[in-house]
N, C-alpha and C positions, 0 to 999 in steps of 0.2 A: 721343378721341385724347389722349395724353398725359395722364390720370386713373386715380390711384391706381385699385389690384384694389378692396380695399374700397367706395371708393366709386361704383364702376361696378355693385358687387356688389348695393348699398343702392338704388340707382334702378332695376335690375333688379326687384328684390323689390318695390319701390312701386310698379313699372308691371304686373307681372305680368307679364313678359318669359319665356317659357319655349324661344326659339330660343338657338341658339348667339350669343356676343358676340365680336368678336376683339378683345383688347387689345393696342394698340398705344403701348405706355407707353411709347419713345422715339421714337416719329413716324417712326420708317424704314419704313412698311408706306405710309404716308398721302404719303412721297415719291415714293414705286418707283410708285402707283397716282397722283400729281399729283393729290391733293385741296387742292381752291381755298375751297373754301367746304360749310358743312353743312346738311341733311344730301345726302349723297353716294351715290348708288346705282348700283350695278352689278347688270347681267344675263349669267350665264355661261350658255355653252351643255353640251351632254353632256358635252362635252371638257375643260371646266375654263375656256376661251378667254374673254375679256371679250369680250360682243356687243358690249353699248352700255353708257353709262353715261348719269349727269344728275345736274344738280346742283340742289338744291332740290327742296320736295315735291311726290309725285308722284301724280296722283290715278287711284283704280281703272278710270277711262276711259281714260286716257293709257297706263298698264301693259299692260291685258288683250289688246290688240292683241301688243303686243313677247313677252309671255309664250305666245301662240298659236303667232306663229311659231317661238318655239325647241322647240316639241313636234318 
């Protein structure tokens, strides 16, 4: 949130990040969505709608449930 393209560009390539990133270099995305704290996850369904969201990391046990049911 609010970090330069470059350097979002340069952590990308160091983690080996090959999804999409959304830059949100003046924080109007991270207010419209009321992000409090990172990292920040959302789960959309077919329709685009935010199911759930959470704040803090989330582990493959916790997820795989929420991600079943939006099939």
């Amino acid at each position: 949130m609010e970090d330069p393209k470059e350097e979002v560009a340069t952590i990308m390539q160091e983690l080996e990040i090959s999804f999409p990133v959304l830059l949100d270099t003046d924080g109007k995305i991270a207010d419209q969505y009321q992000v409090t704290g990172f990292p920040t996850g959302y789960l959309l369904d077919k329709s685009g709608i935010v199911d759930s969201s959470s704040i803090g990391e989330v582990s493959a046990d916790v997820l795989t449930p929420f991600l079943h049911a939006l099939q």
